[in-house]
N, CA, C and O atoms as a GROMACS GRO file, in nm:
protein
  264
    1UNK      N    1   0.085  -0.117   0.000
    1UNK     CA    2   0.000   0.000   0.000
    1UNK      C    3   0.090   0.124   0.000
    1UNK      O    4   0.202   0.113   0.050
    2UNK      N    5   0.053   0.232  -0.048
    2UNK     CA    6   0.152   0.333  -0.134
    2UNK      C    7   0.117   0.455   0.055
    2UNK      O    8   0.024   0.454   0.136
    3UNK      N    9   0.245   0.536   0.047
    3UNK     CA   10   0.210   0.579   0.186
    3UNK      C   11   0.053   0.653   0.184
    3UNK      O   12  -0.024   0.642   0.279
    4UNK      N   13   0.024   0.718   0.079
    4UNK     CA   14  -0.061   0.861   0.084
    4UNK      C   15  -0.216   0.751   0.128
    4UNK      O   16  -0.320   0.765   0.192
    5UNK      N   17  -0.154   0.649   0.053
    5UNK     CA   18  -0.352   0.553   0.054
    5UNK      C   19  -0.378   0.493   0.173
    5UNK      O   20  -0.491   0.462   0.212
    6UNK      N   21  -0.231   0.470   0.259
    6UNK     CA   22  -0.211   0.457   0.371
    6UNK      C   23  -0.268   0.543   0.499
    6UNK      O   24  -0.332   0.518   0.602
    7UNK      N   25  -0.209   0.656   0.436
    7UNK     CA   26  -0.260   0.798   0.531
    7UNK      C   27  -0.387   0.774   0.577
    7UNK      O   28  -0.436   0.723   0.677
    8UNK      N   29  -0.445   0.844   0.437
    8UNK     CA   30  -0.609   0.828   0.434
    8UNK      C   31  -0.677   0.744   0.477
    8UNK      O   32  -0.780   0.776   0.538
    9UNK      N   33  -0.636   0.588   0.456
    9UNK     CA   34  -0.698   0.507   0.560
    9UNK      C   35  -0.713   0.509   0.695
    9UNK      O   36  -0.807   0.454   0.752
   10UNK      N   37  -0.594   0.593   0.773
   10UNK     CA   38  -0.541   0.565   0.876
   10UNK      C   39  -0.669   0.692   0.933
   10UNK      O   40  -0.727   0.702   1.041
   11UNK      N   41  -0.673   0.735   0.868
   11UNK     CA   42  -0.763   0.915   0.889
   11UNK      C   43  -0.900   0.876   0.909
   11UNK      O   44  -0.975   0.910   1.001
   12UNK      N   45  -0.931   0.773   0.778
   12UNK     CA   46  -1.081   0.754   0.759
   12UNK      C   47  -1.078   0.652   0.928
   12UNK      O   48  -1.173   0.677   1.003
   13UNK      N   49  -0.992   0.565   0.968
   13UNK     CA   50  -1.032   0.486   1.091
   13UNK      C   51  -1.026   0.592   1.224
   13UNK      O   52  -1.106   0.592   1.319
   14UNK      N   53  -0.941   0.659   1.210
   14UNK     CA   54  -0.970   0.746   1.359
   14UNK      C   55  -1.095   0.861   1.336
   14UNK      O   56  -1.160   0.920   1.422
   15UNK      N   57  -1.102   0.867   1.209
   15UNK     CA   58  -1.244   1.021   1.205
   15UNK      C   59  -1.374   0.913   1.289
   15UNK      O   60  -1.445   0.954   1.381
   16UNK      N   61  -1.381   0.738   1.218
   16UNK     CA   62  -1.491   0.688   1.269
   16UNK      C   63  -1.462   0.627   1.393
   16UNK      O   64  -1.555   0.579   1.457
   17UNK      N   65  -1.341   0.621   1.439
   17UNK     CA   66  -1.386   0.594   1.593
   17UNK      C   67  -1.397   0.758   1.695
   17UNK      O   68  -1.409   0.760   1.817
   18UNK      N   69  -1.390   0.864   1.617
   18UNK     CA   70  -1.386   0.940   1.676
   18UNK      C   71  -1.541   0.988   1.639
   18UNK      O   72  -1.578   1.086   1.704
   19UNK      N   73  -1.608   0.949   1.573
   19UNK     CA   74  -1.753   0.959   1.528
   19UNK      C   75  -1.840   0.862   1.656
   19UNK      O   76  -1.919   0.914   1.735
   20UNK      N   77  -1.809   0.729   1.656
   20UNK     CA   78  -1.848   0.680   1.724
   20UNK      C   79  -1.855   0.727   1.876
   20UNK      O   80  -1.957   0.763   1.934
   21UNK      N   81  -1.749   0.720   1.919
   21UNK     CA   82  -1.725   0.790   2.091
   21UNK      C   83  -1.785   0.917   2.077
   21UNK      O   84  -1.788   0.968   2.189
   22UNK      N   85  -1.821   0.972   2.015
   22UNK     CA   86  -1.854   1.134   1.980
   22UNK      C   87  -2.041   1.057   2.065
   22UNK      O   88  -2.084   1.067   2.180
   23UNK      N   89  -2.099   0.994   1.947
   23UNK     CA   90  -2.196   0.963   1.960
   23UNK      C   91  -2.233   0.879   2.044
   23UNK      O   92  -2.352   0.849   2.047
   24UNK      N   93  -2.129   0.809   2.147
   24UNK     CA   94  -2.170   0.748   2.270
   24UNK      C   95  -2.151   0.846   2.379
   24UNK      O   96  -2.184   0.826   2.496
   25UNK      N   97  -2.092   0.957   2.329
   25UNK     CA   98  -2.096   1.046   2.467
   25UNK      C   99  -2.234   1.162   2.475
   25UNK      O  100  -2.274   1.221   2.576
   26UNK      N  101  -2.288   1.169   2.341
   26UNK     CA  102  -2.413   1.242   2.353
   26UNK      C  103  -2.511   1.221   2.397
   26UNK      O  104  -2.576   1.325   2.411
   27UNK      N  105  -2.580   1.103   2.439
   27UNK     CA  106  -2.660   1.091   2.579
   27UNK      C  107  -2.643   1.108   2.695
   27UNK      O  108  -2.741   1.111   2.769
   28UNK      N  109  -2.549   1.119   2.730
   28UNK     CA  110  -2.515   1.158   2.874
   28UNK      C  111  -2.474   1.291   2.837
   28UNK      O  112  -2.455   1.334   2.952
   29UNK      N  113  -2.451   1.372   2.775
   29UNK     CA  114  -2.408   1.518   2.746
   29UNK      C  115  -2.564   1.534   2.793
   29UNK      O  116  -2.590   1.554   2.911
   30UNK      N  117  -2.653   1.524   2.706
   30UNK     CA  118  -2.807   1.551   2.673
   30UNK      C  119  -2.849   1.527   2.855
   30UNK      O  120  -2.932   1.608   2.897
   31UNK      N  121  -2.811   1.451   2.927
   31UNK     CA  122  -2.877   1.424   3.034
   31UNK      C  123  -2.818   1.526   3.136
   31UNK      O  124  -2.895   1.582   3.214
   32UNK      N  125  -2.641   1.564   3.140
   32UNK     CA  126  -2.636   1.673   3.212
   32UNK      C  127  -2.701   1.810   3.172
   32UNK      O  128  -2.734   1.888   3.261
   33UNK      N  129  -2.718   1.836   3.051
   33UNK     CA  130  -2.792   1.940   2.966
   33UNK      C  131  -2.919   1.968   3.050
   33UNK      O  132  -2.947   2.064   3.122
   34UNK      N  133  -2.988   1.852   3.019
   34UNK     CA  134  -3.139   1.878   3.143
   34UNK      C  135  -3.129   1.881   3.236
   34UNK      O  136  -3.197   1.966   3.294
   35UNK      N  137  -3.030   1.785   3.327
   35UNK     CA  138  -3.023   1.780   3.458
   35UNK      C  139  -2.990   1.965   3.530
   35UNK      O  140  -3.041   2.013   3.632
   36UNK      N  141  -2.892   2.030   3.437
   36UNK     CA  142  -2.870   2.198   3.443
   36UNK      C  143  -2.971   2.297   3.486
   36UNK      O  144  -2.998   2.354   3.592
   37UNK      N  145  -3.036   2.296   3.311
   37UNK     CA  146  -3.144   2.324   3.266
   37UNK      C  147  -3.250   2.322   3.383
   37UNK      O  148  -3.279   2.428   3.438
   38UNK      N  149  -3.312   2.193   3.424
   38UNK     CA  150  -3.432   2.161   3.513
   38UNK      C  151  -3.360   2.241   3.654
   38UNK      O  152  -3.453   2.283   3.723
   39UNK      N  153  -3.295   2.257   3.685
   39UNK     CA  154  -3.219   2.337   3.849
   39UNK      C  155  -3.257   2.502   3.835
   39UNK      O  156  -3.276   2.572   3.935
   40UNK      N  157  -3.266   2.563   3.674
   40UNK     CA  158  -3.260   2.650   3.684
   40UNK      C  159  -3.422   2.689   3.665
   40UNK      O  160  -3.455   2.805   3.690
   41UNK      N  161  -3.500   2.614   3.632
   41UNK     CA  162  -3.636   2.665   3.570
   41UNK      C  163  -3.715   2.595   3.705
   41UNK      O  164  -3.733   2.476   3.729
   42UNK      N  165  -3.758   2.729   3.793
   42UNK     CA  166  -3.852   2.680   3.908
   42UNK      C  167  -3.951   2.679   3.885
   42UNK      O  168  -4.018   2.698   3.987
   43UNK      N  169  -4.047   2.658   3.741
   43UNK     CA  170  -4.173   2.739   3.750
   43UNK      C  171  -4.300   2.670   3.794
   43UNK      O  172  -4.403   2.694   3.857
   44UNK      N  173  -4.208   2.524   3.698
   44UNK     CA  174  -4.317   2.425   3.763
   44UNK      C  175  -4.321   2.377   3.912
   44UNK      O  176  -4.404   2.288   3.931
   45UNK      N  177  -4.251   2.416   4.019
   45UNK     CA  178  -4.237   2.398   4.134
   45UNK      C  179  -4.360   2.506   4.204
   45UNK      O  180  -4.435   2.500   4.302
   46UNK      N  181  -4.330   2.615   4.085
   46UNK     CA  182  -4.358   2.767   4.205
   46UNK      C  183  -4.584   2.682   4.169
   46UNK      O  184  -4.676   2.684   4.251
   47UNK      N  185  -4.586   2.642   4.065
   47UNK     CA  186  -4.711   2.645   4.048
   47UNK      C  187  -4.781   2.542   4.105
   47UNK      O  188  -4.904   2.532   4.111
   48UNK      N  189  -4.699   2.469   4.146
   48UNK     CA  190  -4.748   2.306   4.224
   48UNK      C  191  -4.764   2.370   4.339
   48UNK      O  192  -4.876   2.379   4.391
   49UNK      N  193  -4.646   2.425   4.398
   49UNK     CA  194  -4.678   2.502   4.547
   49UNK      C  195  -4.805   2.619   4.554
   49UNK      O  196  -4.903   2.628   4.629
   50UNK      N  197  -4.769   2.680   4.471
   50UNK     CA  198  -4.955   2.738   4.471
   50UNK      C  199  -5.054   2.677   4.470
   50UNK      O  200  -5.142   2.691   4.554
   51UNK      N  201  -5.058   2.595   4.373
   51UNK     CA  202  -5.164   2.517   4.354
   51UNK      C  203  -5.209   2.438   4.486
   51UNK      O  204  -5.327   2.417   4.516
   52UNK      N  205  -5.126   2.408   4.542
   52UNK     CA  206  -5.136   2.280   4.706
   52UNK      C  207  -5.205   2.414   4.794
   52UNK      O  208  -5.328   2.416   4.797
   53UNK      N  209  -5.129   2.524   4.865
   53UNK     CA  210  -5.130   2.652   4.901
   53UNK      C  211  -5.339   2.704   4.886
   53UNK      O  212  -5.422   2.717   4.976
   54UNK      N  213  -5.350   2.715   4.772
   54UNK     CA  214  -5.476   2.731   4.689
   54UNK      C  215  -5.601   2.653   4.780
   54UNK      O  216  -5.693   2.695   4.850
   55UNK      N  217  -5.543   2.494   4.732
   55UNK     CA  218  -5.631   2.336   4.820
   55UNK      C  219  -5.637   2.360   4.956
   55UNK      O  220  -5.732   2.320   5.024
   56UNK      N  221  -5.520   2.439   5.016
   56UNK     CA  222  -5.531   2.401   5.160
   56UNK      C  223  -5.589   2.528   5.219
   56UNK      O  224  -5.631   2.510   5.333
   57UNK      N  225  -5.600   2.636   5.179
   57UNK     CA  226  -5.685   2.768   5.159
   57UNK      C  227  -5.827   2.739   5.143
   57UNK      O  228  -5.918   2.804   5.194
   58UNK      N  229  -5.840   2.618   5.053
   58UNK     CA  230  -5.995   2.655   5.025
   58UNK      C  231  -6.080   2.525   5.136
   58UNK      O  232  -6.197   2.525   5.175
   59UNK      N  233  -5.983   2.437   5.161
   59UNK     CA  234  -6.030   2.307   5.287
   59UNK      C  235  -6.067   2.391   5.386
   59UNK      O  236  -6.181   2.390   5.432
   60UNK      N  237  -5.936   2.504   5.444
   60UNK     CA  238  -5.960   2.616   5.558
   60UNK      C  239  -6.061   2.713   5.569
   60UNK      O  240  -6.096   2.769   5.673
   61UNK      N  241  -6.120   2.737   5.420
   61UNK     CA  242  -6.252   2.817   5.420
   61UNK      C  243  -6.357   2.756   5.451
   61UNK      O  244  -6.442   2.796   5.531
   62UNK      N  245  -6.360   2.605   5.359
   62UNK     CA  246  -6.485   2.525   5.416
   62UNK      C  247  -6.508   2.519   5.533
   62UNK      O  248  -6.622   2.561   5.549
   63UNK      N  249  -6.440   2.473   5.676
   63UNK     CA  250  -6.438   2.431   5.774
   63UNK      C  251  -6.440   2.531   5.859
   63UNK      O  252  -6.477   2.517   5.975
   64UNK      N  253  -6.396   2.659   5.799
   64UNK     CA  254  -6.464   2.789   5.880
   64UNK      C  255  -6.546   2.786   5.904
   64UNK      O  256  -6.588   2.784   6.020
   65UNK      N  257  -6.634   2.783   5.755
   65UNK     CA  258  -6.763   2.811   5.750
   65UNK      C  259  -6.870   2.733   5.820
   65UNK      O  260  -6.978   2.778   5.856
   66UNK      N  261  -6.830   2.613   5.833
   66UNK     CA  262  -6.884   2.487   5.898
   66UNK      C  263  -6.924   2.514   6.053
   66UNK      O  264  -6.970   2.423   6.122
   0.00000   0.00000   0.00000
């Protein structure tokens, strides 16, 4: 095999193991991504806590009234 066809082979095997590991590391990239992401966005927290807040407000009105 002549060096240059050599090269190129040698190129084309590390581009695809470097394709591969590329693409076994992007699910777990993707999972710290959200895991980030979800720490910083409280909103759905703030609205669950209202929402409970709301329930236990309106149990406390009934039983006033009672």
């Amino acid at each position: 095999m002549s060096r240059s066809r050599a090269l190129n082979r040698f190129n084309r095997v590390t581009a695809k193991k470097r394709r591969r590991s590329l693409r076994a590391d992007v699910p777990s990239l993707n999972q710290e991504f959200r895991s980030l992401s979800s720490s910083f966005d409280h909103s759905l927290d703030l609205l669950k806590d209202a929402q409970q807040k709301e329930a236990l407000f309106d149990l406390m009105e009934v039983n006033s009234n009672s």
